[in-house]
PDB file of N, H, CA, C and O in Angstrom:
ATOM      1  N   UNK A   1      -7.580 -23.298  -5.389  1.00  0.00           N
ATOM      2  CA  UNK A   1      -8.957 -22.826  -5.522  1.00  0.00           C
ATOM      3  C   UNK A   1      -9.391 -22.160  -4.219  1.00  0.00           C
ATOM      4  O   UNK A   1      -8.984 -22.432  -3.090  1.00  0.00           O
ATOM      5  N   UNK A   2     -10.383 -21.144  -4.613  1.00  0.00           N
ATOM      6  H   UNK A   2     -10.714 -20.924  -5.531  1.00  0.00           H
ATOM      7  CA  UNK A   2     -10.880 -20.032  -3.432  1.00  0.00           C
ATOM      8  C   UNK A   2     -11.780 -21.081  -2.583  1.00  0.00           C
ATOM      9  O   UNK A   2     -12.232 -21.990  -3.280  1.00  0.00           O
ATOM     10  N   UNK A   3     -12.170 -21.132  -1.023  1.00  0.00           N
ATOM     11  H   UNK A   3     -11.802 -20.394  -0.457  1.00  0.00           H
ATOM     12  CA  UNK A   3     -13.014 -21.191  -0.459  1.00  0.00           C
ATOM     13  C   UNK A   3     -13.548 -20.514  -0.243  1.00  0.00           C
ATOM     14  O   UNK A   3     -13.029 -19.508   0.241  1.00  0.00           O
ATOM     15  N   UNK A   4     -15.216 -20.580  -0.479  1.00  0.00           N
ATOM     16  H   UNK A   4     -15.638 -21.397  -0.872  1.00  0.00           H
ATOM     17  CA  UNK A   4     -16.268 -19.306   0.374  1.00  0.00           C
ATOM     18  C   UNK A   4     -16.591 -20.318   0.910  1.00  0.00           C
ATOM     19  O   UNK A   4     -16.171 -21.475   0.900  1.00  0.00           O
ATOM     20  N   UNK A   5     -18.013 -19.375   1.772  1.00  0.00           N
ATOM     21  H   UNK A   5     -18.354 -18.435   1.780  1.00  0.00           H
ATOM     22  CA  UNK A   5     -18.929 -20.063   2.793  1.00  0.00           C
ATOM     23  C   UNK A   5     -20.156 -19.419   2.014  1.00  0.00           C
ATOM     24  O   UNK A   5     -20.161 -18.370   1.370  1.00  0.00           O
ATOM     25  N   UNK A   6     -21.386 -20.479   2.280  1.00  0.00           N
ATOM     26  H   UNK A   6     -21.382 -21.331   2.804  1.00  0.00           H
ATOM     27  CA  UNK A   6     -22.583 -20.043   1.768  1.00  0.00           C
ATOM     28  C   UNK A   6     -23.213 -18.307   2.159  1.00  0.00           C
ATOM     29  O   UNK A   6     -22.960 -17.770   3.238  1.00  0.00           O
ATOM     30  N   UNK A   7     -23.871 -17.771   1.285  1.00  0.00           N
ATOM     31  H   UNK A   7     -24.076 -18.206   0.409  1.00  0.00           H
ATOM     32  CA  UNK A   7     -24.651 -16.578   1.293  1.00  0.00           C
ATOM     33  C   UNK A   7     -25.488 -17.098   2.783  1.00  0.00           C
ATOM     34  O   UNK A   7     -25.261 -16.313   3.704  1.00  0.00           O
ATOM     35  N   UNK A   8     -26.044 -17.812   3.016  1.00  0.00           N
ATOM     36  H   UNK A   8     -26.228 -18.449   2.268  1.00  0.00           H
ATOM     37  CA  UNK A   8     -26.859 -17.968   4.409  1.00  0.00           C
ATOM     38  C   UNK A   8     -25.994 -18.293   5.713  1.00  0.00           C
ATOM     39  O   UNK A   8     -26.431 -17.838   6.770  1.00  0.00           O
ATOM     40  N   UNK A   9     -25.054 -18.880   5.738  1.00  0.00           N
ATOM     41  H   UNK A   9     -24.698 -19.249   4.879  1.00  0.00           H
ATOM     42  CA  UNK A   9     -24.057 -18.849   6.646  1.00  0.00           C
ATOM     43  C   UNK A   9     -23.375 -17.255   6.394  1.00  0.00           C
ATOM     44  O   UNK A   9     -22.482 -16.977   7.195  1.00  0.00           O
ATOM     45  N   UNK A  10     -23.596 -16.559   5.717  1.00  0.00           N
ATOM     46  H   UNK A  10     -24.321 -16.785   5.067  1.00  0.00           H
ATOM     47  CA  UNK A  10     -22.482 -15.175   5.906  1.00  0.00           C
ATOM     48  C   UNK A  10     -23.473 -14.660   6.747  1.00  0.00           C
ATOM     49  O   UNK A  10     -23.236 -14.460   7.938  1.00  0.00           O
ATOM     50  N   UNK A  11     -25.028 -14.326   6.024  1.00  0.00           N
ATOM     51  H   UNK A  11     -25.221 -14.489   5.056  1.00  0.00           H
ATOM     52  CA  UNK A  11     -25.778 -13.515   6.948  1.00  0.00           C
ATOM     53  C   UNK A  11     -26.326 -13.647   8.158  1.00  0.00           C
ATOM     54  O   UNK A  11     -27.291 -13.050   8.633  1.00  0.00           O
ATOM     55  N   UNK A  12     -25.520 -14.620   8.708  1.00  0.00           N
ATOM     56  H   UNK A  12     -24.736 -15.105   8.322  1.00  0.00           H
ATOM     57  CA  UNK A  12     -25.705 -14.971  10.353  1.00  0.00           C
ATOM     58  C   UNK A  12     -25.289 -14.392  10.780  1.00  0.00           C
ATOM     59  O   UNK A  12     -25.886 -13.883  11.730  1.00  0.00           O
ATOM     60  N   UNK A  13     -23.836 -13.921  10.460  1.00  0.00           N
ATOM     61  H   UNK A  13     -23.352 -14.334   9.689  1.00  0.00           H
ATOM     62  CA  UNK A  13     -23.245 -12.244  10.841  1.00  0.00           C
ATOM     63  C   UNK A  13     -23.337 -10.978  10.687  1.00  0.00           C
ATOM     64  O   UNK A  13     -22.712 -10.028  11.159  1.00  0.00           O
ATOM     65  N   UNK A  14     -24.286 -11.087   9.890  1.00  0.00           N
ATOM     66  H   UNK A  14     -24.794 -11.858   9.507  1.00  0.00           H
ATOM     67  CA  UNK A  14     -24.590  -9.411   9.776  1.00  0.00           C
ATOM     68  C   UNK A  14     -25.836  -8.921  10.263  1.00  0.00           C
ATOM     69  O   UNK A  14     -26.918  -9.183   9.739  1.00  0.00           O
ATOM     70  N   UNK A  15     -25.654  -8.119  11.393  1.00  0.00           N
ATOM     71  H   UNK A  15     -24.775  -7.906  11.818  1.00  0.00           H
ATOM     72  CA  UNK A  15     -26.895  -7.581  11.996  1.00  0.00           C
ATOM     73  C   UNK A  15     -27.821  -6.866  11.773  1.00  0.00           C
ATOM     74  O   UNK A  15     -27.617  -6.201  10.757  1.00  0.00           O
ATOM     75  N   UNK A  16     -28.689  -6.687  12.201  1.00  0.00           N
ATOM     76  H   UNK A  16     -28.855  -7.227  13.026  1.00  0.00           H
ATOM     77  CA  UNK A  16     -29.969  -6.168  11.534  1.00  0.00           C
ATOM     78  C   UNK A  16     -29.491  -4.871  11.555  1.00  0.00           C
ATOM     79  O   UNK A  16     -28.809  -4.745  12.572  1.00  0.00           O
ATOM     80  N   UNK A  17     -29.540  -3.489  10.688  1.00  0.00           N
ATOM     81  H   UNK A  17     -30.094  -3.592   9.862  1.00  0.00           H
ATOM     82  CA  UNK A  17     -29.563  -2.456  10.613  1.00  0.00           C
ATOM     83  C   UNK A  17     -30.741  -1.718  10.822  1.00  0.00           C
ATOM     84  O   UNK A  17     -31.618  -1.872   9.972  1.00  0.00           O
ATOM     85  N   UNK A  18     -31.008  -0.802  11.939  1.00  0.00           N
ATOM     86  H   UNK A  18     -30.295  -0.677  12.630  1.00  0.00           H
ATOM     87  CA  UNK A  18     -32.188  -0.159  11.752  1.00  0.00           C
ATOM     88  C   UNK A  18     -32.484   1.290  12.508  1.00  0.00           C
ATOM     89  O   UNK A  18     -33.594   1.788  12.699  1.00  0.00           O
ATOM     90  N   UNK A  19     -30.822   1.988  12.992  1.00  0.00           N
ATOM     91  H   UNK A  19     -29.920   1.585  12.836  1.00  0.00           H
ATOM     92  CA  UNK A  19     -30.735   3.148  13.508  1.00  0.00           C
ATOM     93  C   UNK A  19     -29.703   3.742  12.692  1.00  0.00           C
ATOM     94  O   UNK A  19     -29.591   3.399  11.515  1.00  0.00           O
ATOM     95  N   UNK A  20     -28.916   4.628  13.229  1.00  0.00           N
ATOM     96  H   UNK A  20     -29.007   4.906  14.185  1.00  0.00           H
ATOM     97  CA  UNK A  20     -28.240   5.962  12.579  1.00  0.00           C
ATOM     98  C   UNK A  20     -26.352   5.324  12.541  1.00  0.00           C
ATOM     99  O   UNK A  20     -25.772   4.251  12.378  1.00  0.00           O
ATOM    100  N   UNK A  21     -25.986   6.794  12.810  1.00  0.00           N
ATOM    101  H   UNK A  21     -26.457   7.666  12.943  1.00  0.00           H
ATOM    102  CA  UNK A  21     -24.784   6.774  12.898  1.00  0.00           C
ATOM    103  C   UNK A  21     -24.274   6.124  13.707  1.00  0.00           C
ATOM    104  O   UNK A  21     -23.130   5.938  13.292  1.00  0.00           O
ATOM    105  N   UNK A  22     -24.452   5.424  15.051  1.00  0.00           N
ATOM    106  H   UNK A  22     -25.382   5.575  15.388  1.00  0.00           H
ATOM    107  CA  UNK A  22     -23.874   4.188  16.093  1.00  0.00           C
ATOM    108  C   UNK A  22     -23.064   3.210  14.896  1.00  0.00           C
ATOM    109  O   UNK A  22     -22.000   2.919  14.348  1.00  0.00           O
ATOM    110  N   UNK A  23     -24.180   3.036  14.976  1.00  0.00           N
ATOM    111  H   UNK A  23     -25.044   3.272  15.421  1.00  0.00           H
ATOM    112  CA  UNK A  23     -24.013   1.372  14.005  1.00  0.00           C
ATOM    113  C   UNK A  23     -23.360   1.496  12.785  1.00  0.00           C
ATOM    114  O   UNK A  23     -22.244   0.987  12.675  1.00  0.00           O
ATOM    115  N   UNK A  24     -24.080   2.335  11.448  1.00  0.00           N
ATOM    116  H   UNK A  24     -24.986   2.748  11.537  1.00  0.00           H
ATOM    117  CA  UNK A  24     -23.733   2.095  10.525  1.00  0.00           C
ATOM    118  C   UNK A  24     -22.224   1.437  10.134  1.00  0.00           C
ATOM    119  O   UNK A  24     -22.100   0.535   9.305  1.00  0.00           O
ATOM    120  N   UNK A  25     -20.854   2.178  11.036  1.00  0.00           N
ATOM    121  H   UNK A  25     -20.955   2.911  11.709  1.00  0.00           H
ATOM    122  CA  UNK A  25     -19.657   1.559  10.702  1.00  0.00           C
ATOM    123  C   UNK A  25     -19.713   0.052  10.787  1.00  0.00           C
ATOM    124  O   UNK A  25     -19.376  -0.752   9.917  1.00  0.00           O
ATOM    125  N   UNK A  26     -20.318  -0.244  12.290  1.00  0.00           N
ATOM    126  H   UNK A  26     -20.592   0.410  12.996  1.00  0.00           H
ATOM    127  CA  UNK A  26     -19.898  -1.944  12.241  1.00  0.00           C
ATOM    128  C   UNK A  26     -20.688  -2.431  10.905  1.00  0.00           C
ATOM    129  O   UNK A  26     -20.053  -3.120  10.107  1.00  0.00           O
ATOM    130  N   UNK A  27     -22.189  -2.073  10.593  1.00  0.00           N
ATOM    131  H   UNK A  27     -22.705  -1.513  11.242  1.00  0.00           H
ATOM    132  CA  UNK A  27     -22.856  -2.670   9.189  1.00  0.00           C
ATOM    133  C   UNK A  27     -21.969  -2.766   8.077  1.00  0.00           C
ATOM    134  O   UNK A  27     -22.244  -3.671   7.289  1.00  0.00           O
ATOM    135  N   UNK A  28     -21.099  -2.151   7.846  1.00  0.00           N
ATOM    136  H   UNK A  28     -20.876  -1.416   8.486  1.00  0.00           H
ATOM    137  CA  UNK A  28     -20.530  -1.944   6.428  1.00  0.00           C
ATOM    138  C   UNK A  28     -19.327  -2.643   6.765  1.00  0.00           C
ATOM    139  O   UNK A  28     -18.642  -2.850   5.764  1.00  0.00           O
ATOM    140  N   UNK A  29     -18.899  -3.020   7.691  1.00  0.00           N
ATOM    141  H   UNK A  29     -19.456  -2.852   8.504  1.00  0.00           H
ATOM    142  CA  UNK A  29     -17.237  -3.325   7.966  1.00  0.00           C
ATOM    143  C   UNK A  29     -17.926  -4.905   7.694  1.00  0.00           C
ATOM    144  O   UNK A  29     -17.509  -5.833   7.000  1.00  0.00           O
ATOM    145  N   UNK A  30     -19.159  -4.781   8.552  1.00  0.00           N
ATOM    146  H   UNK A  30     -19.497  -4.027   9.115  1.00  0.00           H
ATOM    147  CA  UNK A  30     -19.509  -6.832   8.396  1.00  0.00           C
ATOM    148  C   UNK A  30     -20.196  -7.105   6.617  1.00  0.00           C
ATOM    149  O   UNK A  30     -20.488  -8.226   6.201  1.00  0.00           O
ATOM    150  N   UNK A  31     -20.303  -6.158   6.009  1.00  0.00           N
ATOM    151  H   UNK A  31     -20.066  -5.248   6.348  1.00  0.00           H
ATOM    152  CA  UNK A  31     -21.436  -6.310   4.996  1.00  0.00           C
ATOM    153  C   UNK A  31     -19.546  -6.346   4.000  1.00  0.00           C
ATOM    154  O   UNK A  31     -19.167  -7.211   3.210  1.00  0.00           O
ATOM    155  N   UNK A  32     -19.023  -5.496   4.317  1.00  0.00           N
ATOM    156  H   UNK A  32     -19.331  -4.794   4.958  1.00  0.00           H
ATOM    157  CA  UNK A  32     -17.754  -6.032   3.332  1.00  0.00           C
ATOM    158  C   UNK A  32     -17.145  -7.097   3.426  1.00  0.00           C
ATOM    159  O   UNK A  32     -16.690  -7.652   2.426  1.00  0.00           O
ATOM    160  N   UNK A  33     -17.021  -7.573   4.602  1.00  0.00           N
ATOM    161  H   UNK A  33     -17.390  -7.122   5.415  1.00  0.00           H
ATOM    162  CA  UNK A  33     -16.605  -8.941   4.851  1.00  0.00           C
ATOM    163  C   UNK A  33     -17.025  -9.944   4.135  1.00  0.00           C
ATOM    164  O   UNK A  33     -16.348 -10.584   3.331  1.00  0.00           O
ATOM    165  N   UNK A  34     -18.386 -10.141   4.466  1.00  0.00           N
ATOM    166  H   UNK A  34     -18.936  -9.621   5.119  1.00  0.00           H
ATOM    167  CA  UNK A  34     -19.488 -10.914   3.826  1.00  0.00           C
ATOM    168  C   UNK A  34     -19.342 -10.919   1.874  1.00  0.00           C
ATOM    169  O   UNK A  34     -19.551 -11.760   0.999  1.00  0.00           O
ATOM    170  N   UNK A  35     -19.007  -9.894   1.895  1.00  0.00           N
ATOM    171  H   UNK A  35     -18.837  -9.211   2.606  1.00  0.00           H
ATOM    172  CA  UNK A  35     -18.757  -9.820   0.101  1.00  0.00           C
ATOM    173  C   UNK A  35     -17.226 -10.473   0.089  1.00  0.00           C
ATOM    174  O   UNK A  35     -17.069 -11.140  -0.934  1.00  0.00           O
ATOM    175  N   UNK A  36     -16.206 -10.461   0.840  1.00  0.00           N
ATOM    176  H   UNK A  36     -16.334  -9.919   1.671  1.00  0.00           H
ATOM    177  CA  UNK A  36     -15.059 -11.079   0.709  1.00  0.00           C
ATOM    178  C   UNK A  36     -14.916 -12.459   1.090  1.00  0.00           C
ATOM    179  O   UNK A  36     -13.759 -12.859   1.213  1.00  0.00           O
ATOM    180  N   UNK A  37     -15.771 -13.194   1.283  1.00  0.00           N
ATOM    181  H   UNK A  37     -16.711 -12.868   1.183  1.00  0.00           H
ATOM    182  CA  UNK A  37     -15.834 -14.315   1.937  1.00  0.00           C
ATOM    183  C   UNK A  37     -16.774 -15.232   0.806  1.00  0.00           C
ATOM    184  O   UNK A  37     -16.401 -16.398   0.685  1.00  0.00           O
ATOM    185  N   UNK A  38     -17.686 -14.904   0.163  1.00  0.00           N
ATOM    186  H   UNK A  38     -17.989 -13.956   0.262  1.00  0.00           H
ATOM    187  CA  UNK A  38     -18.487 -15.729  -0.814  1.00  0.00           C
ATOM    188  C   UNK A  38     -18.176 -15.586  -1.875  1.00  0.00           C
ATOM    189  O   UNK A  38     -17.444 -14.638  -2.162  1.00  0.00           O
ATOM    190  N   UNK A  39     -18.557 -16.349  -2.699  1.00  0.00           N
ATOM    191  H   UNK A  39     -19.151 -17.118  -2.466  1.00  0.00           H
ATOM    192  CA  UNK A  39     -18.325 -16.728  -4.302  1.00  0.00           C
ATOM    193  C   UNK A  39     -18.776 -15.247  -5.100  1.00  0.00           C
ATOM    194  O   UNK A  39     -19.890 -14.769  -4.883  1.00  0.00           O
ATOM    195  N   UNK A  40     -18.090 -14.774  -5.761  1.00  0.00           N
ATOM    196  H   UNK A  40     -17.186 -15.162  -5.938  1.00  0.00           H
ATOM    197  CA  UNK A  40     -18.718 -13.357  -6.378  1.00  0.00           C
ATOM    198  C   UNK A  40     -19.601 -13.432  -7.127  1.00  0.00           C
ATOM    199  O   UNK A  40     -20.365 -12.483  -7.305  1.00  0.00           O
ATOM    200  N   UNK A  41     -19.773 -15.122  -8.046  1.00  0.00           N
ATOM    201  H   UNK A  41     -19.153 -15.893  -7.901  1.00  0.00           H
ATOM    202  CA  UNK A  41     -20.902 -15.168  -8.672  1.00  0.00           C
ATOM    203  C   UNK A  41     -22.322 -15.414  -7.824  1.00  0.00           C
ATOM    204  O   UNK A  41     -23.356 -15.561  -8.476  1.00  0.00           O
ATOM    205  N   UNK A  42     -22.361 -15.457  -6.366  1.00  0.00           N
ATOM    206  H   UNK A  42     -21.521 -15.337  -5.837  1.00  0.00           H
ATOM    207  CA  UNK A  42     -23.805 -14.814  -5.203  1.00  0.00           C
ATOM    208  C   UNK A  42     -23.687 -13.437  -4.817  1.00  0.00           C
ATOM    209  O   UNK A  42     -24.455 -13.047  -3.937  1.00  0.00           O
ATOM    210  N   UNK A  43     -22.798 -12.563  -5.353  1.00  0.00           N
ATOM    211  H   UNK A  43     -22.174 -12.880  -6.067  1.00  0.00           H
ATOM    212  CA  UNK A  43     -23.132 -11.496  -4.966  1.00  0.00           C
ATOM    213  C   UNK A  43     -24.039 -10.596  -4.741  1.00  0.00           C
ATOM    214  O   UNK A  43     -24.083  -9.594  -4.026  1.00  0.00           O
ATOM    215  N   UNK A  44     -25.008 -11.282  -5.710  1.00  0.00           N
ATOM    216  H   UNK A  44     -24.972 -12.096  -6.290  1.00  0.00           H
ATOM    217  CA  UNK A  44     -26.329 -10.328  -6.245  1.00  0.00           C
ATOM    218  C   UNK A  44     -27.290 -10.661  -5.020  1.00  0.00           C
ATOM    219  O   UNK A  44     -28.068  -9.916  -4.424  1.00  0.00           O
ATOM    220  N   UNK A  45     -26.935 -12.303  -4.784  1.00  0.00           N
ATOM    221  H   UNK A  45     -26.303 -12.909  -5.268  1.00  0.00           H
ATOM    222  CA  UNK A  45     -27.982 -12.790  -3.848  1.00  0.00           C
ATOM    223  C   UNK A  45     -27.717 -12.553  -2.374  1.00  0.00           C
ATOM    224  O   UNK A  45     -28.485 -12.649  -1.417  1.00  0.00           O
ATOM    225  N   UNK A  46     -26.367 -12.202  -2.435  1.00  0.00           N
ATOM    226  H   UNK A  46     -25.742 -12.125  -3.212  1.00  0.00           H
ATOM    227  CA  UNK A  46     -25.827 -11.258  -1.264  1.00  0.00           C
ATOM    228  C   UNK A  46     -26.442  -9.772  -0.868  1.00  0.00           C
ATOM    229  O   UNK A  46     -26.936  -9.528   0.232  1.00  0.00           O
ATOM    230  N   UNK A  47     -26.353  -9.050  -1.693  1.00  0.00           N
ATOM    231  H   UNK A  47     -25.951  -9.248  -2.586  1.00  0.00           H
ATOM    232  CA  UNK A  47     -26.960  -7.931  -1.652  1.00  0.00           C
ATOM    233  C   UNK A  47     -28.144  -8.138  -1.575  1.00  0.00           C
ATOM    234  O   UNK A  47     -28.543  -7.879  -0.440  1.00  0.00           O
ATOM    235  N   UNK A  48     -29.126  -8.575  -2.409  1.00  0.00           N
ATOM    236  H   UNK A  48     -28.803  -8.785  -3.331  1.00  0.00           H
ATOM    237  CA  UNK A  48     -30.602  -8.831  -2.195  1.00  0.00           C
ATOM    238  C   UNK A  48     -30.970  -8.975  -0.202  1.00  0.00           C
ATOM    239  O   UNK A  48     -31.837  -8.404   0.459  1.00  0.00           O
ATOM    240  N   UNK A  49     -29.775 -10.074   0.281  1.00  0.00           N
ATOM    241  H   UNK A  49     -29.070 -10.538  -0.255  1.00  0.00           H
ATOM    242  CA  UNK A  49     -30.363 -10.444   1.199  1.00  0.00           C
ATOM    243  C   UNK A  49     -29.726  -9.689   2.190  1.00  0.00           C
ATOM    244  O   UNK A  49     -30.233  -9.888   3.294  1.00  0.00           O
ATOM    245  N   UNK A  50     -28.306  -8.477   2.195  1.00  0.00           N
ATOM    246  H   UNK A  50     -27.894  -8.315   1.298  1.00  0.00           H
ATOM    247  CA  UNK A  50     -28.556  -7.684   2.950  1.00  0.00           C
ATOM    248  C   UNK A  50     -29.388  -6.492   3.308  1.00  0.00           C
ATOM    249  O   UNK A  50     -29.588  -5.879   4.357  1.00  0.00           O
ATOM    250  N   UNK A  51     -29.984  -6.328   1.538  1.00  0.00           N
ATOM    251  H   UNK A  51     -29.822  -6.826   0.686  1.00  0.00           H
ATOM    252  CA  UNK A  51     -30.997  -5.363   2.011  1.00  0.00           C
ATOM    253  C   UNK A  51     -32.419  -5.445   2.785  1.00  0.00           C
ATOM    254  O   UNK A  51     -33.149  -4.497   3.073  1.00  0.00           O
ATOM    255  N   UNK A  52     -32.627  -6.848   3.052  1.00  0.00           N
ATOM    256  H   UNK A  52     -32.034  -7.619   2.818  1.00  0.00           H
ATOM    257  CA  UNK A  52     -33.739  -7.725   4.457  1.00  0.00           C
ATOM    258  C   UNK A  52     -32.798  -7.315   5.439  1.00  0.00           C
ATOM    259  O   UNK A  52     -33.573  -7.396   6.392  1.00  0.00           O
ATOM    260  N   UNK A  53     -31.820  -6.969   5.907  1.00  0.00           N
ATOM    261  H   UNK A  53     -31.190  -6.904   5.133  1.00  0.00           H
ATOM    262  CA  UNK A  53     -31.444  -6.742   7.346  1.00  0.00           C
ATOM    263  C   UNK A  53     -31.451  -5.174   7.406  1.00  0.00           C
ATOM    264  O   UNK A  53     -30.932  -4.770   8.446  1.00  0.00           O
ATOM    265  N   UNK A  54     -31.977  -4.011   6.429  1.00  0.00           N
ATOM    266  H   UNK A  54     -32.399  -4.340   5.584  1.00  0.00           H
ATOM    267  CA  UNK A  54     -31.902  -2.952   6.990  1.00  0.00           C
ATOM    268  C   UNK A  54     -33.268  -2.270   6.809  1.00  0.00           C
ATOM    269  O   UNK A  54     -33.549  -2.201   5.612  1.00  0.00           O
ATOM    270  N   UNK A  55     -34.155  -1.773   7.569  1.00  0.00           N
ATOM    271  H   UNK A  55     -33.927  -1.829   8.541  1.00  0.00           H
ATOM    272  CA  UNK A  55     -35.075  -1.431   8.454  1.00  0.00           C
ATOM    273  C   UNK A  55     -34.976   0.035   8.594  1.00  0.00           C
ATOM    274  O   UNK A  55     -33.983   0.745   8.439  1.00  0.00           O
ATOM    275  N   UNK A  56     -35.906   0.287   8.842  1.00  0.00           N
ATOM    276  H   UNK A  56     -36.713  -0.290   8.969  1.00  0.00           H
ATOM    277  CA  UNK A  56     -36.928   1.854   9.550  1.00  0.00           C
ATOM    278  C   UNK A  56     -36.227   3.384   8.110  1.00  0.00           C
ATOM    279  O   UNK A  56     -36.469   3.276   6.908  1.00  0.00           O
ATOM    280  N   UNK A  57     -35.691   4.180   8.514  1.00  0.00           N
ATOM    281  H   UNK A  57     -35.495   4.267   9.491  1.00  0.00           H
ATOM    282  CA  UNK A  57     -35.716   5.235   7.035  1.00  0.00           C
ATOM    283  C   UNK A  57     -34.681   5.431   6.634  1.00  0.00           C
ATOM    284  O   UNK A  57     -34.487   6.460   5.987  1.00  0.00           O
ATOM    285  N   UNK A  58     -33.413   4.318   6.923  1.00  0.00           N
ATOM    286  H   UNK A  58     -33.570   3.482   7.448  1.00  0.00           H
ATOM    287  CA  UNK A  58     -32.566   4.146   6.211  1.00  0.00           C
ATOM    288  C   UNK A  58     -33.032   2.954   4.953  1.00  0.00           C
ATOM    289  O   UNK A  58     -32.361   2.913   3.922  1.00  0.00           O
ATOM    290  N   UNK A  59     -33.911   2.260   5.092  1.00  0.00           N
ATOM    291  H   UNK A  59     -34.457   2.294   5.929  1.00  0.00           H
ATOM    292  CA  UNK A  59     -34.570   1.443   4.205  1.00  0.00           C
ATOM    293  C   UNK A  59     -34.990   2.108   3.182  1.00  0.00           C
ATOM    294  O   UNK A  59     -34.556   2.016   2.033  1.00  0.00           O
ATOM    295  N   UNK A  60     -36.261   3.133   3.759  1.00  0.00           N
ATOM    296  H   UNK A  60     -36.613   3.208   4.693  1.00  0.00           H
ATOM    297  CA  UNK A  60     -36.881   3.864   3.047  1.00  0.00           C
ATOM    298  C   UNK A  60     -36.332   4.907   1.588  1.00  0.00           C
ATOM    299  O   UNK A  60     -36.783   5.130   0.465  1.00  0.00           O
ATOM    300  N   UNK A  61     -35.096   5.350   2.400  1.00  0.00           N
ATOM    301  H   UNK A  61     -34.729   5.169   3.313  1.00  0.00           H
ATOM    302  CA  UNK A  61     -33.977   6.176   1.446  1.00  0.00           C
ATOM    303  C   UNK A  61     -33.187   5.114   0.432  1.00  0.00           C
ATOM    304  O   UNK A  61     -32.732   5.572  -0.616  1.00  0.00           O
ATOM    305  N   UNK A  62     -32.996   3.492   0.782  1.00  0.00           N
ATOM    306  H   UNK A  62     -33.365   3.121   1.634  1.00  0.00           H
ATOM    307  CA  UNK A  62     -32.584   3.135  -0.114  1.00  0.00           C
ATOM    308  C   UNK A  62     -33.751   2.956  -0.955  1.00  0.00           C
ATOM    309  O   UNK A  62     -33.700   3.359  -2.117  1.00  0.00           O
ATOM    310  N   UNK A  63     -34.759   2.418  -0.522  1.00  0.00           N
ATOM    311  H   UNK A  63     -34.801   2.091   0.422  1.00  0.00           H
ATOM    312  CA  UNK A  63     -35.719   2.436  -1.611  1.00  0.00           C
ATOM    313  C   UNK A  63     -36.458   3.233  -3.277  1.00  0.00           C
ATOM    314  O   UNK A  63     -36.955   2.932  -4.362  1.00  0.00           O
ATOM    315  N   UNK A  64     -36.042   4.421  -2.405  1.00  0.00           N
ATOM    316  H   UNK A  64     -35.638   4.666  -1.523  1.00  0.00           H
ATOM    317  CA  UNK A  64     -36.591   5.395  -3.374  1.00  0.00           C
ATOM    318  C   UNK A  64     -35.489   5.940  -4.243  1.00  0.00           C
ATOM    319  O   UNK A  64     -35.652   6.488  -5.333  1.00  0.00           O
ATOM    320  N   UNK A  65     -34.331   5.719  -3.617  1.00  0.00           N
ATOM    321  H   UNK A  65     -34.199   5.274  -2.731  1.00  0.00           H
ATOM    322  CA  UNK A  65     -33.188   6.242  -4.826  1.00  0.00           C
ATOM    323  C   UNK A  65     -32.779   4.265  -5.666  1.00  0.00           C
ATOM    324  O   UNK A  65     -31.838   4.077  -6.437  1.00  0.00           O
ATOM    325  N   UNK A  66     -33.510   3.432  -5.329  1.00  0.00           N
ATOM    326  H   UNK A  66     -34.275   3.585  -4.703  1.00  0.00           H
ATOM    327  CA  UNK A  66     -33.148   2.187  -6.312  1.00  0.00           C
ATOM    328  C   UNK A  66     -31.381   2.014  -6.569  1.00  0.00           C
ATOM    329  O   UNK A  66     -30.676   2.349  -7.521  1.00  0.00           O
ATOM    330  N   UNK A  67     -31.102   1.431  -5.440  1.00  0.00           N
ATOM    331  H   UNK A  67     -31.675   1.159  -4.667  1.00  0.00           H
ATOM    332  CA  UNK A  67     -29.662   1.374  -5.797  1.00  0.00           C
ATOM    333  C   UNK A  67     -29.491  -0.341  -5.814  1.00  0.00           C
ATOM    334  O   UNK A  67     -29.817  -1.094  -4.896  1.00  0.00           O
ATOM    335  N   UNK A  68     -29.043  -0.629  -6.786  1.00  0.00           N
ATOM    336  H   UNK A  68     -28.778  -0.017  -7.532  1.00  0.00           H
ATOM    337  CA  UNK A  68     -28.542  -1.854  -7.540  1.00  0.00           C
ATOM    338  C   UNK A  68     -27.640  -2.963  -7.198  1.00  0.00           C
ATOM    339  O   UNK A  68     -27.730  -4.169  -7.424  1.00  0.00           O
ATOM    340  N   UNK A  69     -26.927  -2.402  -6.719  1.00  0.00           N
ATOM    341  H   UNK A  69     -26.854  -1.422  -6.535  1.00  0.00           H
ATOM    342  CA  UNK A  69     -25.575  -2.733  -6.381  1.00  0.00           C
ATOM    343  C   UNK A  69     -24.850  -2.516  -4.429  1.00  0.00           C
ATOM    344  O   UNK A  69     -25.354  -1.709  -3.648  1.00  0.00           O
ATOM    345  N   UNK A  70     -23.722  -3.384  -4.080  1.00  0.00           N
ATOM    346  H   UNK A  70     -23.313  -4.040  -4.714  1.00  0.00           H
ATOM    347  CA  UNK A  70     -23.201  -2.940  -2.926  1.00  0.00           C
ATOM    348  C   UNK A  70     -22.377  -1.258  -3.184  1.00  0.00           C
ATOM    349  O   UNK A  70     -22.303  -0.418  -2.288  1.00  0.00           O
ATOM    350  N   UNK A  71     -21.842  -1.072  -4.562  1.00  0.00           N
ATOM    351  H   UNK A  71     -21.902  -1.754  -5.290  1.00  0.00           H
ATOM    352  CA  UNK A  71     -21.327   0.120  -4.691  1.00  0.00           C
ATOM    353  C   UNK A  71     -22.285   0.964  -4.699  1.00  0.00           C
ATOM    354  O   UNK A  71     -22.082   1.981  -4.036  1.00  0.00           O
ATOM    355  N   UNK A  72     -23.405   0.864  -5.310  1.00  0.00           N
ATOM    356  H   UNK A  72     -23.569   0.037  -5.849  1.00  0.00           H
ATOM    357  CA  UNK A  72     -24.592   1.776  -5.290  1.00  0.00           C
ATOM    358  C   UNK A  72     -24.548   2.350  -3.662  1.00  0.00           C
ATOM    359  O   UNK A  72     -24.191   3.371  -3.074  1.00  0.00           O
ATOM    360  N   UNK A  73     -25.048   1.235  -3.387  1.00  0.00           N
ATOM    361  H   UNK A  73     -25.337   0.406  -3.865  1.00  0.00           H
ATOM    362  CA  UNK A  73     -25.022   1.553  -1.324  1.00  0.00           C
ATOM    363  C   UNK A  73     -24.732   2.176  -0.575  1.00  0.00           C
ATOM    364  O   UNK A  73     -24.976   1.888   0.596  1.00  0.00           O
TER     365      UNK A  73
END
């Protein structure tokens, strides 16, 4: 049987997102992790709660196009 670690223990590692191109790689390298590490049936509650770590008008752009999903993303 698989071990995960809780959805709130993953997002201790994933940093707040809230500038450009610097960052974005490390966000997505830790935000995939985080999906490989928990139970797939929290995924949803995964995503929900990485989209609280991203900030200023990369927020804004996810907002208005409503994307669903980590593939959406």
């Amino acid at each position: 049987m698989a071990e995960y670690i809780s959805v709130g223990e993953r997002m201790k590692l994933v940093n707040p997102f809230t500038r450009g191109k610097r960052e974005v790689l490390t966000f997505i390298s830790n935000v995939d992790t985080a999906f490989e590490v928990i139970n797939p049936e929290n995924s949803d509650v995964l995503y929900k709660s990485v989209l609280t770590r991203i900030s200023g008008e990369p927020r804004v752009a996810i907002t208005r196009r409503n994307l669903e999903n980590l593939d959406d993303l």
